[in-house]
C-alpha positions in Angstrom: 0.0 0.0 0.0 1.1 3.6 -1.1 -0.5 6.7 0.7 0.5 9.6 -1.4 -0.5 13.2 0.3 -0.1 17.1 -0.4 -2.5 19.3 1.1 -3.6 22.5 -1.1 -5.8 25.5 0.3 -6.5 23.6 3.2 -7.7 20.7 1.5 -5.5 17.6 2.8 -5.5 15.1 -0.7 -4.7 11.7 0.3 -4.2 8.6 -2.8 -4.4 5.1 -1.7 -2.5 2.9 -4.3 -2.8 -1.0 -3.5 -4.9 -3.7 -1.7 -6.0 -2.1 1.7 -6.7 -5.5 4.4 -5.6 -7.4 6.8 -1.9 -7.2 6.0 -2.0 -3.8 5.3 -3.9 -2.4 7.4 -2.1 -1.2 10.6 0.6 0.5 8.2 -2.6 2.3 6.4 -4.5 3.2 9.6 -1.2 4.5 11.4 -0.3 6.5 8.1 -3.2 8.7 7.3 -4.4 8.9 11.4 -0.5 10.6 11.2 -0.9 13.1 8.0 -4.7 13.8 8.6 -3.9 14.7 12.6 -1.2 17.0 11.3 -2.1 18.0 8.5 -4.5 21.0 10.2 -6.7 20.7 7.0 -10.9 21.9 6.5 -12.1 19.1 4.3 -10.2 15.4 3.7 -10.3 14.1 -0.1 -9.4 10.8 -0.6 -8.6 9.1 -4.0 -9.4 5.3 -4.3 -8.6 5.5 -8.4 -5.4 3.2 -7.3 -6.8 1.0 -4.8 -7.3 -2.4 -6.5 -8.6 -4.1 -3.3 -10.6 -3.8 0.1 -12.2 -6.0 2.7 -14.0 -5.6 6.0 -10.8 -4.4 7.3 -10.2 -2.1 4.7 -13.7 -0.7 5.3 -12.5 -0.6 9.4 -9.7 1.4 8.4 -11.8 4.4 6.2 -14.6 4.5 8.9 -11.9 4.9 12.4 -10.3 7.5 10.6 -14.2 9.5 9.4 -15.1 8.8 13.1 -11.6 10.7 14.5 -12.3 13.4 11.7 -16.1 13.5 12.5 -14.9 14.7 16.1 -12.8 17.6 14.7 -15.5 18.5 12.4 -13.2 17.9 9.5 -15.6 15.8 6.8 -14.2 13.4 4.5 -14.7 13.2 0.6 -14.3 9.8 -2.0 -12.4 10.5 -5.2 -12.5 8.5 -8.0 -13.2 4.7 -6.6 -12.6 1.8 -8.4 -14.5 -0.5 -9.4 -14.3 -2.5 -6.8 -14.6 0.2 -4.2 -17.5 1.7 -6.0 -19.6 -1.6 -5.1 -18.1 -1.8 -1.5 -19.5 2.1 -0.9 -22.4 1.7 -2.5 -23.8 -1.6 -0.5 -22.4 -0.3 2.6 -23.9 3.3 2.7 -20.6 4.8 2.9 -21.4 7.7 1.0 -23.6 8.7 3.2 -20.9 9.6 5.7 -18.4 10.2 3.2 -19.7 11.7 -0.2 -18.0 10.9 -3.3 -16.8 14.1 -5.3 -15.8 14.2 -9.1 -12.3 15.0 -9.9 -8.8 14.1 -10.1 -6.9 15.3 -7.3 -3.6 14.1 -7.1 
């Protein structure tokens, strides 16, 4: 897994490249809990053009981090899912806490 980030106008822009479970999970979740807690950003977009897998754990991962966000009143956006992320959001509700916006960002 790859987390690529730059922030702009006090937008943080995080990329996920790679297969987000089990294994890398705990890399993933310590990463962006990192950049987003410094990052002292508004608004959190995160691209998921890149990410070619995701299970429950995966899933775990993206909602801890919306709840910590949620807290600081710092909302989360979805950029470009795959495929496979697409369905995963969609069945789950996801977007409901975390809207998917239209764009490339990174």
């Amino acid at each position: 897994m790859n987390v690529l980030t730059r922030t702009h106008q006090n937008v943080l822009y995080i990329a996920l490249d790679g297969e987000l479970d089990e294994k890398t999970a705990e890399y993933t979740r310590l990463t962006l809990e990192q950049t987003m807690l410094n990052a002292r950003a508004k608004q959190i977009v995160i691209d998921l053009a890149k990410l070619s897998f995701m299970d429950s754990t995966g899933i775990g991962v993206l909602l801890g981090r919306y709840k910590k966000m949620k807290d600081r009143r710092i909302p989360i956006y979805i950029a470009n899912p795959s495929v496979q992320a697409e369905r995963i959001f969609q069945m789950t509700g996801l977007y409901k806490i975390m809207p998917k916006i239209k764009g490339a960002i990174l």
